[in-house]
N, C-alpha and C positions, 0 to 999 in steps of 0.2 A: 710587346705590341698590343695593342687594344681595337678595339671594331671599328675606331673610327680612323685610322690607320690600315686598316688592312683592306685589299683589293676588293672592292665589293661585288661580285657577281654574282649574279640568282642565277640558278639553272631554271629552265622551262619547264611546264607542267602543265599537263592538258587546260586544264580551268585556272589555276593559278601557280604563281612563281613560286616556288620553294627557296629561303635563302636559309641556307647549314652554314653559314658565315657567323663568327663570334662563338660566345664562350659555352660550354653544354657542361654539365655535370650529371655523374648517376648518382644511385641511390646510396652508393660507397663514399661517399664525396671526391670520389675519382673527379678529373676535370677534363675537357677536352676544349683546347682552342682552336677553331677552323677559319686558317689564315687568307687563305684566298684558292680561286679556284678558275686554273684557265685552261680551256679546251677538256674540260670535265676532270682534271687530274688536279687533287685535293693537297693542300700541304696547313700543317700545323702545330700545335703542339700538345701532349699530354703530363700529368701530373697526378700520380697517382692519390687516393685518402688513404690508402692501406698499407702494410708490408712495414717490414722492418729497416727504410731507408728516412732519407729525408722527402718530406712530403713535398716540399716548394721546389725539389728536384723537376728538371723539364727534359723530356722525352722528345724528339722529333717523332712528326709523325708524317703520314704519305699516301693517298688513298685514291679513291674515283667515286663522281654522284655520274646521275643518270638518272634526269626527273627527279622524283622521290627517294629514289635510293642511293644508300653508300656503304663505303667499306673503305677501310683505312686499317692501316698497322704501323705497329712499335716496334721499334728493334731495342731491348731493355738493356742490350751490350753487355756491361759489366756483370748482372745478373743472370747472365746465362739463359736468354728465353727470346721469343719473339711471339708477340701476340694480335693477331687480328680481328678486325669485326665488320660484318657488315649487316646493315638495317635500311629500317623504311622511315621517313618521315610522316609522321602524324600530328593529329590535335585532336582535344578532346577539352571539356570544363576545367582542367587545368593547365590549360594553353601546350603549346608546341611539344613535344618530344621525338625524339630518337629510338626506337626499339630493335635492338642490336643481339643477336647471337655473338659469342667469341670462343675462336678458337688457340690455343696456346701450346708452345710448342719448347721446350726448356732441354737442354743439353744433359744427357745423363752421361756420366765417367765409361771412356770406351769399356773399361774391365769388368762393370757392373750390366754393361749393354743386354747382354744374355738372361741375363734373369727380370733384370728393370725398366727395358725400352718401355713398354707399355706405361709406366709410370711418367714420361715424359709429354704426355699429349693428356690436353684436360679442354675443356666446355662450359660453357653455360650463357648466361643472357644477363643485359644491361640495358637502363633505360635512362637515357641521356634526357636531362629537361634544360631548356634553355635559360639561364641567367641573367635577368633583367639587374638593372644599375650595379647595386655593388653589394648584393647578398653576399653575404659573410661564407663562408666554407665552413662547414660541420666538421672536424675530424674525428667526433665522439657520437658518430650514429650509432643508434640502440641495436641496428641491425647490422653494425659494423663488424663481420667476421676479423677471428685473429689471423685466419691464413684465408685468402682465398683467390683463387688463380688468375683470376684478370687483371694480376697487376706481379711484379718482381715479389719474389719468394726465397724463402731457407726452407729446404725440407730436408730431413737424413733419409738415408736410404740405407740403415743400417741391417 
C-alpha cells in the first residue's frame, strides 16, 4: 500500500493539522507505515532495519493519535516479543519527526522465569523521520547496533 492509497486523514491540532499518514523511518532504518486513521485508532505497517530476520518482513501494526500524539504496537509473533511506542509529533530544520519512547516485552521460558523475568522487559527511544518520494533505506547505518530491542531478537539466556 503507498500514501496515495491509503485513507487520508489528519487529526486536528490546535494551530495546525498534523497528518502521521505515510511512511516514517528511525535512525535504525526500522520503517513505519501509517495506513489510515478513523476515529483516532491508527493501523499500519512495520519493518524492521535490525535483528536477525528478513528485513522486507512486515509487521502489523495498531495504535491511536490524539492531536500530536501517538502510540502504536507490534506483535513480532514468531519472535516472541511485543513492542510498543508512543510519541509526539514534531518539526524542526530537518522537517517532520516522530519522537517516540519504546517499550518491549519478550516471552522468557516459564523454567527460567525465576531467575530471568527481569531480562524480559527492555526501553528506550526512536526518532521516526518522514520519507519523502523514494529515499532508499539504509540497512548499513554506522549506528546500526547488532542487537537492539526495538525490533525482534535472539538472545541466550544461558
Amino acid at each position: 500500500m503507498n500514501a496515495s492509497t491509503a485513507k487520508s486523514v489528519a487529526t486536528k491540532k490546535t494551530r495546525e493539522s498534523v497528518n502521521f499518514l505515510g511512511l516514517w523511518r528511525n535512525q535504525h532504518g526500522s520503517e513505519v507505515y501509517l495506513a489510515a486513521v478513523e476515529n483516532g485508532l491508527l493501523t499500519g505497517t512495520f519493518k524492521t532495519g535490525v535483528g536477525a530476520h528478513d528485513p522486507d518482513e512486515e509487521f502489523a501494526l495498531t495504535g491511536f493519535i490524539s492531536d500530536d500524539l501517538i502510540s502504536f504496537s507490534v506483535n513480532f509473533g514468531k519472535y516472541g516479543c511485543l513492542t510498543s511506542w508512543s510519541g509526539q509529533h514534531t518539526g524542526g530544520l530537518d522537517g517532520p519527526r516522530i519522537e517516540t519512547m519504546w517499550h518491549l516485552a519478550r516471552a522468557i521460558p516459564e523454567k527460567l522465569e525465576a531467575r530471568h523475568l527481569w531480562a524480559g522487559f527492555w526501553t528506550g527511544a526512536d526518532t521516526f523521520k518522514r520519507v519523502e518520494g523514494e529515499a532508499k533505506r539504509d540497512l548499513n547505518l554506522f549506528d546500526r547496533p547488532t542487537m537492539s530491542p526495538s525490533y525482534p531478537f535472539k538472545v541466550s539466556l544461558k
